[in-house]
DOVO-888387 format. One record per residue (C-alpha): residue number from 1; chain; z, x, y. Coordinates in steps of 0.1 Angstrom, whole numbers, plus 2048, in hexadecimal, padded with zeros to 3 digits. Each point is the difference from the previous one (the first is absolute). Layout:
BEGIN
REC:NUM:A:Z:X:Y
...
END
This chain:
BEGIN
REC:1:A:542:927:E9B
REC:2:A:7FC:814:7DF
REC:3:A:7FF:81F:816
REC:4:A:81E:7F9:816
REC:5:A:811:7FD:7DC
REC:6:A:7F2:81D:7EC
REC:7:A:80C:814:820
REC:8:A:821:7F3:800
REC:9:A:805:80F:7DB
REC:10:A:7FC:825:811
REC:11:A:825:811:800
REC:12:A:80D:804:821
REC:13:A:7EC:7E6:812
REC:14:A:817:7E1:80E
REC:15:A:7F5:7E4:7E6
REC:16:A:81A:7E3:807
REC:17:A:81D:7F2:819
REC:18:A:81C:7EB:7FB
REC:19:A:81D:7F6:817
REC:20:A:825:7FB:7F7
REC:21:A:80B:7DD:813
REC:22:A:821:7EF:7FD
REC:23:A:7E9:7DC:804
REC:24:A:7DD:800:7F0
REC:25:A:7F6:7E1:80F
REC:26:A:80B:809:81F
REC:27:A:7EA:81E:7FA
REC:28:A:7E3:7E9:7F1
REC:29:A:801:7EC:829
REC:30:A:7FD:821:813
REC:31:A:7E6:80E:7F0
REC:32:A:7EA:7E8:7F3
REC:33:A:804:7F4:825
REC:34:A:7F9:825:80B
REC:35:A:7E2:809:7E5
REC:36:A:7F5:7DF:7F4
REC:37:A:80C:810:7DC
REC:38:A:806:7E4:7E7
REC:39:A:81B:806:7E0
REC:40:A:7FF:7FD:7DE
REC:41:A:824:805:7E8
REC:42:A:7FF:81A:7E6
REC:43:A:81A:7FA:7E7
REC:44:A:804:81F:7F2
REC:45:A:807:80F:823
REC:46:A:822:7EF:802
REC:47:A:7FE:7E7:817
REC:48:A:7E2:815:817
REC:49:A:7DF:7F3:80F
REC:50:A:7E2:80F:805
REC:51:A:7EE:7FE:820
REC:52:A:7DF:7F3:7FE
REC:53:A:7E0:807:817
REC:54:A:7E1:7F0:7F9
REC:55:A:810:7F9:7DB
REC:56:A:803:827:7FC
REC:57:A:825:80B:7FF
REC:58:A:80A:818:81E
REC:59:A:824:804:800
REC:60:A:820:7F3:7EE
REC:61:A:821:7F0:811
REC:62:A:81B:804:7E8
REC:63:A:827:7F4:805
REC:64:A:81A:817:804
REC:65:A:815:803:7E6
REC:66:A:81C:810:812
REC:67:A:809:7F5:821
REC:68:A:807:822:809
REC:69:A:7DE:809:7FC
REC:70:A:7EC:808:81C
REC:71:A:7E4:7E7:80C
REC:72:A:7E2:815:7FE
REC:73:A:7E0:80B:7F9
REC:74:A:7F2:814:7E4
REC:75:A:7E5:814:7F7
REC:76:A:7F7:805:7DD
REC:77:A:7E6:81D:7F8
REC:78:A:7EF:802:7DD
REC:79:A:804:814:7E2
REC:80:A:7F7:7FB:7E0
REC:81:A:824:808:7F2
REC:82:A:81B:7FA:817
REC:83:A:81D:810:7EC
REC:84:A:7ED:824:803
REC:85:A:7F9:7FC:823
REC:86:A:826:7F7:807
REC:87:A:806:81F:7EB
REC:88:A:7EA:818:818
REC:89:A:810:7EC:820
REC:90:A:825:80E:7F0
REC:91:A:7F4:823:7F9
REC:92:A:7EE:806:824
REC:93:A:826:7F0:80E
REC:94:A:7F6:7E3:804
REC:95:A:816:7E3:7EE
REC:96:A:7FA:7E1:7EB
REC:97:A:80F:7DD:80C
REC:98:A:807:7EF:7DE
REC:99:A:7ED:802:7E4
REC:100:A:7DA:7F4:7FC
REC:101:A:7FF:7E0:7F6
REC:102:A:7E7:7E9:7F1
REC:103:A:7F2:7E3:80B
REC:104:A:7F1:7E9:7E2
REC:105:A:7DF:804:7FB
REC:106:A:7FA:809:822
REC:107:A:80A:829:808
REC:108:A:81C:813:800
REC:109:A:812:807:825
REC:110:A:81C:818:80A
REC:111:A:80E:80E:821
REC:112:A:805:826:80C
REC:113:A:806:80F:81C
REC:114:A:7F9:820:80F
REC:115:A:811:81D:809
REC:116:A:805:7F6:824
REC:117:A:809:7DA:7F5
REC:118:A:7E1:7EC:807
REC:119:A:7FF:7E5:7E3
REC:120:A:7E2:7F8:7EE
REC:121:A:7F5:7EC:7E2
REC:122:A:7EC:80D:7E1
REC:123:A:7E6:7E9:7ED
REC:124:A:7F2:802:7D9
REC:125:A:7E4:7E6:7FE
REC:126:A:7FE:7E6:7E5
REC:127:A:7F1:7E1:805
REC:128:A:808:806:821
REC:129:A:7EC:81C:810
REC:130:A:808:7F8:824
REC:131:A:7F1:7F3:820
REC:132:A:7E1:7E9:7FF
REC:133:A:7FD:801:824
REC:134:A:802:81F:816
REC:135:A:7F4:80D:823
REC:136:A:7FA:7DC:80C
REC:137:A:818:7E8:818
REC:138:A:81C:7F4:7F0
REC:139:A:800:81F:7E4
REC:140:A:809:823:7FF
REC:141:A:7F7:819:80F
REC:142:A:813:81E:805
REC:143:A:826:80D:7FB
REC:144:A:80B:81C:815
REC:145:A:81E:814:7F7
REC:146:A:813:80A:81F
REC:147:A:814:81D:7FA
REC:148:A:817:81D:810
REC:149:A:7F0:81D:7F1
REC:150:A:7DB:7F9:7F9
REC:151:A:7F9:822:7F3
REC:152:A:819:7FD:7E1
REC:153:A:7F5:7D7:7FD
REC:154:A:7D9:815:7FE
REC:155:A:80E:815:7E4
REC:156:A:811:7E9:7EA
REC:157:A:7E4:7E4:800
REC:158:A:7E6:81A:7FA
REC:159:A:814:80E:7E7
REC:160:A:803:7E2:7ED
REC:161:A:7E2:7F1:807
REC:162:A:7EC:822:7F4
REC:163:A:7E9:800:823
REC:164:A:803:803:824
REC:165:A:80B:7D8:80A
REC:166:A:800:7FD:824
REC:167:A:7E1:802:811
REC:168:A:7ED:805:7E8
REC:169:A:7DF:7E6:7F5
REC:170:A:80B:7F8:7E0
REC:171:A:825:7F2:80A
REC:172:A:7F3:7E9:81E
REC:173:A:81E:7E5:7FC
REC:174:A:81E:814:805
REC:175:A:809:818:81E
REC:176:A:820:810:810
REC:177:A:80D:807:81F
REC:178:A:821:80B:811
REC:179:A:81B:7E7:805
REC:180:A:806:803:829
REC:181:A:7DC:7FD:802
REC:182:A:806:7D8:7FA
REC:183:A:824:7F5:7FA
REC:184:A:81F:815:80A
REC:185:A:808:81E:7F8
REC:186:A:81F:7F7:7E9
REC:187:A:7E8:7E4:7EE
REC:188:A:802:80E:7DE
REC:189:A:7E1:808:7E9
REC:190:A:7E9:7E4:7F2
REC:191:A:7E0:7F2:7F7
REC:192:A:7F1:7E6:815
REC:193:A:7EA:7E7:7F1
REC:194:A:7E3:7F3:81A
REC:195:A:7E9:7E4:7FC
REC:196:A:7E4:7FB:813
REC:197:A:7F8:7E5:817
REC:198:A:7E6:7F6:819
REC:199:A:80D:800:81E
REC:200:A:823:812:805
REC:201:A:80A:7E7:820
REC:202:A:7F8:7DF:7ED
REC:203:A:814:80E:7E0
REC:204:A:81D:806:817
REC:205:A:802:7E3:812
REC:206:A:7FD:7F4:7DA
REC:207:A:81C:811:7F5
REC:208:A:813:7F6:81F
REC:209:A:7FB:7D9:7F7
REC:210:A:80C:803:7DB
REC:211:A:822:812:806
REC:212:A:7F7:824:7FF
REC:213:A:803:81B:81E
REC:214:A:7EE:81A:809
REC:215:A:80D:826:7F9
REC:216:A:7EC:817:812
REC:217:A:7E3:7F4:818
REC:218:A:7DC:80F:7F8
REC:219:A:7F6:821:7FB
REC:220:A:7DE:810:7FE
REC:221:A:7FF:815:7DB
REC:222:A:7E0:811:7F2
REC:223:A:800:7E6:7E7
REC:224:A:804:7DF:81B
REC:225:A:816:7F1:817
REC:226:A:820:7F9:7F1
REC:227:A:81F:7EB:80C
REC:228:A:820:7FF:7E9
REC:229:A:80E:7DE:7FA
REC:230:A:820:7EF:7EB
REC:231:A:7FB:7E1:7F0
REC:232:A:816:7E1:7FE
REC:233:A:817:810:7E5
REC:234:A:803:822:811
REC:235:A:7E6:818:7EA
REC:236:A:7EA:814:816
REC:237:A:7DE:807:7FF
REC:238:A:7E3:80B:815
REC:239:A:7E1:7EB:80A
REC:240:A:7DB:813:802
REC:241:A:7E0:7F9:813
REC:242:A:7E6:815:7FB
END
């Protein structure tokens, strides 16, 4: 676990997921129904719980704040100062969604997008220095940006990133692909978050039972077969077997 941990703390590499619910016990049924997760309040996250796998926190579900919001899920990647790495998202036309924000003792979090739109979440540790569980049912493990032009989406997160992301051995959580290759063609850029499971017909039928729907049937990837699922609420995400 120390390793998963000290690896999380690398910039660039996906370190922590939350989803944006308009009912967090609704959310708490589904998928501690769906992953056996368990919750635990944080009171400085406003209401928030973090999901818990084998006591080791693997995701929060936070309440929307604005019904407006959409119902999703985010992936946050690390940095050790959020407020520069917003800074370098801006100047390589990217944009910042709010300002960062800090979150008690715990890290400091703030939202950009990219230039093509695809939302994604930025993470300072404190206290809180991100998954305890990873690459395991009922964890992460992987979030694949599906994009329209996958050359720019190479330059920009290289750029910002300092290295060569996608592909490569040292960036083995987080991938991209084109858009039509999955959803339709006018489905607009974004990150999805997947978490593994260990057997992608029983996790259906799962998901089925609880409330949810599945998106997009499965599909063989080079990192597992995948099949894209909405939860009770409406947030999607993607289930994994390896």
């Amino acid at each position: 676990m120390a390793e998963n941990r000290a690896s999380a703390c690398t910039e660039g590499v996906p370190c922590w997921v939350d989803a944006q619910l308009p009912d967090v016990a609704a959310g708490e049924r589904f998928y501690g129904g769906l992953f056996g997760w368990t919750f635990a309040a944080k009171e400085a996250y406003g209401g928030s719980v973090v999901a818990l796998l084998d006591g080791e926190p693997v995701a929060a579900l936070t309440p929307k704040s604005d019904g407006r919001m959409p119902t999703v899920w985010t992936v946050y990647f690390a940095t050790p100062d959020a407020r520069a790495l917003a800074g370098r998202i801006q100047g390589q036309g990217g944009q910042a969604v709010g300002g960062a924000r800090r979150i008690g003792p715990y890290g400091t979090a703030a939202l950009a997008a990219d230039p093509q739109g695809a939302v994604f979440g930025l993470w300072e540790p404190g206290r809180h220095a991100g998954f305890g569980r990873r690459h395991r049912p009922g964890a992460f493990g992987w979030a694949q940006l599906y994009t329209r032009d996958t050359e720019s989406a190479d330059a920009f997160y290289s750029g910002l990133f300092h290295e060569a992301l996608f592909g490569g051995p040292s960036r083995p959580d987080f991938g991209r692909a084109p858009v039509a290759d999955v959803f339709p063609a006018q489905m607009p850029p974004h990150f999805l978050v997947h978490f593994e499971v260990a057997e992608t017909g029983a996790a259906l039928d799962a998901v089925g039972r609880l409330g949810g729907r599945v998106q997009v049937s499965p599909f063989e990837t080079s990192y597992g077969t995948v099949a894209v699922v909405v939860d009770n609420q409406g947030a999607s995400f993607a289930v994994l077997e390896r």
